[in-house]
N, C-alpha and C positions, 0 to 999 in steps of 0.2 A: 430514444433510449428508454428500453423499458425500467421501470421502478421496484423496485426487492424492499422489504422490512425485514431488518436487522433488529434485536435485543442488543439491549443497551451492554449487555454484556460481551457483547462480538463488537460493539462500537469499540469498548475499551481495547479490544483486545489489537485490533488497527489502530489504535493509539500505538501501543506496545511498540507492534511492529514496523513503525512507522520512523518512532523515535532510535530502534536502533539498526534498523534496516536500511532504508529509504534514504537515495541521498535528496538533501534540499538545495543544492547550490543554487539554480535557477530560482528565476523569481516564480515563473510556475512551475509548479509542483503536479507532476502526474501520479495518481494513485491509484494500481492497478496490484488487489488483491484476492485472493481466495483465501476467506476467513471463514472455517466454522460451517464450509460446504456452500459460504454463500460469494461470488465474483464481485467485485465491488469496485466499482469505477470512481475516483474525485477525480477534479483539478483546481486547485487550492492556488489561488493570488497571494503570495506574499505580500506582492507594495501597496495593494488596495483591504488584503486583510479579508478574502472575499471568496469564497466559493464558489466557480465560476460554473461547474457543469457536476452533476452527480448523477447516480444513479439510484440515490435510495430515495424511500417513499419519506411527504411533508412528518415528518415526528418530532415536534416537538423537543423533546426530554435528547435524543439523540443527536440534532440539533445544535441543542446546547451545550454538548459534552463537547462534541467538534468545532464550535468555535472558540469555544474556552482553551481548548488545551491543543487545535492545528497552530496556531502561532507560537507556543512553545518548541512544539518537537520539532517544527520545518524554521527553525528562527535559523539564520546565516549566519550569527555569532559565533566566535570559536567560544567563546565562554558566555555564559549567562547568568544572571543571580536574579534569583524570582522568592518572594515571600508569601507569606499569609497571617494573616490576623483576626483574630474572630472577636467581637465590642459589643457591647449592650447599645442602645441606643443613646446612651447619654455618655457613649463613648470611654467605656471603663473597659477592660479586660479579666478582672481578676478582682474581686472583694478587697479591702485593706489587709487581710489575713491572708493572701492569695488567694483562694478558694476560688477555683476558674471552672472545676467540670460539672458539667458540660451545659455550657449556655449557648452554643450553638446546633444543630439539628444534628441527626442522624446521617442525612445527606450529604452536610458541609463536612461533618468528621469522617463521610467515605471518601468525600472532593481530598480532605488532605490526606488523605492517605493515597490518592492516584497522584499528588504532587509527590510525594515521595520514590514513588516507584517510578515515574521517569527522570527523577534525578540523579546524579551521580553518586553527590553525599549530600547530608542534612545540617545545617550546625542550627544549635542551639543555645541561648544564652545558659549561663554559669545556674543564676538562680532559678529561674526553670525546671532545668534539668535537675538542680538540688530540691526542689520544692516539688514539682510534680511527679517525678519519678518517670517520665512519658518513657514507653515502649521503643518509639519511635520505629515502627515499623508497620508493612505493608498488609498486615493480617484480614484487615474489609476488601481489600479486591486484590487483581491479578498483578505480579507485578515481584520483581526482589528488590529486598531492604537496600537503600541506599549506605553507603558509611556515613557514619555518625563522629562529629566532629561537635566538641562543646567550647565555645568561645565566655573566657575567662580571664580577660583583661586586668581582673585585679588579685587574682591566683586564690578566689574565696575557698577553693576545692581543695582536698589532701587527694593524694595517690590514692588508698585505698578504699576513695570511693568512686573511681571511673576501675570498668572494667578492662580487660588487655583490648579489646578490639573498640576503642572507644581514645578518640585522641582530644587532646586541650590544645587549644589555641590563644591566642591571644592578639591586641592589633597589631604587632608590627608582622604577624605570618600574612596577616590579612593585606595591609598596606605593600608586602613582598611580591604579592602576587604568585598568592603559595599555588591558587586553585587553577592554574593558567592552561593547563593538562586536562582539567574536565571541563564538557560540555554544559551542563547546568547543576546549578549547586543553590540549595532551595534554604533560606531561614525559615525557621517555623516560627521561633519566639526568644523571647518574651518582648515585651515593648520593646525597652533601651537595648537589646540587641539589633530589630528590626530598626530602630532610630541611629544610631550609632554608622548602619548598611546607607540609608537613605542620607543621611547627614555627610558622610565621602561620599558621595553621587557614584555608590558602587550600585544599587537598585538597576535594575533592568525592568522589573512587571515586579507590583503590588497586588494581591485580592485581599480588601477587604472585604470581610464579611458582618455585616448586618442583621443583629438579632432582637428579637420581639420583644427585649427585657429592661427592666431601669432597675438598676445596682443601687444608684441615690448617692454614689463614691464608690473610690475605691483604687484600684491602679488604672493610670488613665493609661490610653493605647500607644499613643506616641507620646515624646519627650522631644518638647522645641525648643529653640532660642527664644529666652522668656523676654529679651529685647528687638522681637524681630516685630517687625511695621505691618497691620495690613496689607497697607499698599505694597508690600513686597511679595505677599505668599504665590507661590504658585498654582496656578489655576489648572483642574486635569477636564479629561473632555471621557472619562471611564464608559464603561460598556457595562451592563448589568445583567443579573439573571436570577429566578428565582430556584431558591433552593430550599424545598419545605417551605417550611416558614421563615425561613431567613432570605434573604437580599443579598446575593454576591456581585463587589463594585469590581472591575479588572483594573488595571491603571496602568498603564504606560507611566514608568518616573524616570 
C-alpha cells in the first residue's frame, strides 16, 4: 500500500466524517475516504484500540490526533460521557479567585475545542459558566457548536442570565438518563462538576491535561471523598501525548 501525507487539517476533517458518517458496529472498523482530494484507507481495531493497516505516511502530530480521538468516534456505545481538564502541576485548575485563562497551551485549547465539535452537547458546571463566561464553542477548528447545557444542582443561576438556547440541568435530569438519545455528551468543567460525573461512575474517557505551571493553590482539579483509603484508589493504566508543552493523560474511567 502506497503512503499519502495528509495536513493535520484533512486528519481533522475524517475525524468529522467518521463520527457522523461512518458506521462502527464491527469491532473493525474500515475506513475508506476521499478527504480534500486525498483516498485514505484505515482499519482501526476497536477491542485492541490499534491501527491495524493505513495508508498514510509515519507523522507524528497526525498520529496522535487518530488515536486520541478514533476510539471516541468508532466507540459501540449508544451513549458516551467523555471530559476534560486542564491542572497545573501541583494539581490546581483555577487560582483561589478563579482565575484559570489560560494555563494550558494553545494546542490543548484547540484539542477542546475538536472535543466539542464531535459532541452532541457540552454541559458545564453552574460556577463556570457564571465565572468564566466560556464561549463554548467550536471557533479554533472545523466542526458545529454542540448544545450547551449548564449543570446547576443548587439553582445558584437566575433566568436572565442563561440565554434561550442554553438549558440548566440539574442531578436528577442527569441520574434520569435525560442524555440517552445522544451519542457523546462531553463535560468540560469545572472540577466538582467533572467529580460529581466520575463519583456516579457516569465517566466513560477522562483527558487530563498537564501543564508546565505551579499555582502554589488554589481550586484543586478533583474533589474526593476526604475518608477514602489509599489502598482503595483506583489505579488507571492512561495513554499520553504531548501537546505543546503540555502532557495529555487519556483515561479510560
Amino acid at each position: 500500500m502506497s503512503k499519502i501525507s495528509i495536513s493535520k487539517k484533512t486528519a481533522w476533517s475524517l475525524i468529522l466524517k467518521i463520527n457522523s458518517k461512518i458506521s462502527c458496529k464491527n469491532n473493525l472498523v474500515n475506513i475508506n475516504e476521499d478527504i480534500r482530494g486525498h483516498k485514505i484507507n484505515i482499519t482501526y481495531n476497536k477491542i485492541n484500540d490499534h491501527i491495524e493497516n493505513s495508508n498514510l505516511s509515519d507523522d507524528h502530530e497526525i498520529s496522535d490526533l487518530l488515536k486520541i480521538f478514533l476510539p471516541i468516534v468508532c466507540s459501540s456505545k449508544k451513549t458516551q460521557f467523555i471530559a476534560h481538564i486542564a491542572q497545573s502541576l501541583d494539581g490546581f485548575i483555577a487560582t483561589n479567585s478563579g482565575e484559570s485563562k489560560y494555563i494550558s497551551s494553545k494546542e490543548n485549547l484547540e484539542h477542546i475545542h475538536r472535543l466539542r465539535a464531535i459532541s452532541d452537547i457540552i454541559i458545564v458546571g453552574a460556577n463556570t459558566f457564571h465565572e468564566d463566561k466560556p464561549k463554548l464553542t467550536t471557533r479554533l477548528v472545523e466542526g458545529e457548536n454542540p448544545k450547551i447545557y449548564v449543570f446547576d444542582p443548587k439553582r445558584i443561576l437566575k433566568s436572565n442570565q442563561i440565554s434561550n438556547n442554553i438549558k440548566i440541568i440539574s442531578d436528577k435530569d442527569v441520574m434520569r438518563n435525560k442524555f440517552s438519545k445522544y451519542k457523546t455528551i462531553y463535560i468540560e468543567g469545572g472540577g466538582k462538576t467533572i467529580s460529581y460525573f466520575m463519583e456516579k461512575n457516569i465517566l466513560d474517557r477522562i483527558h487530563v491535561c498537564l501543564c508546565p505551571v505551579i499555582l502554589g493553590g488554589g481550586r484543586s482539579s478533583f474533589i474526593q471523598n476526604k475518608n477514602i483509603s489509599i489502598n482503595n484508589l483506583k489505579s488507571y493504566d492512561p495513554k499520553h501525548y504531548n501537546m505543546g508543552n503540555d502532557v495529555l493523560f487519556d483515561l479510560k474511567v
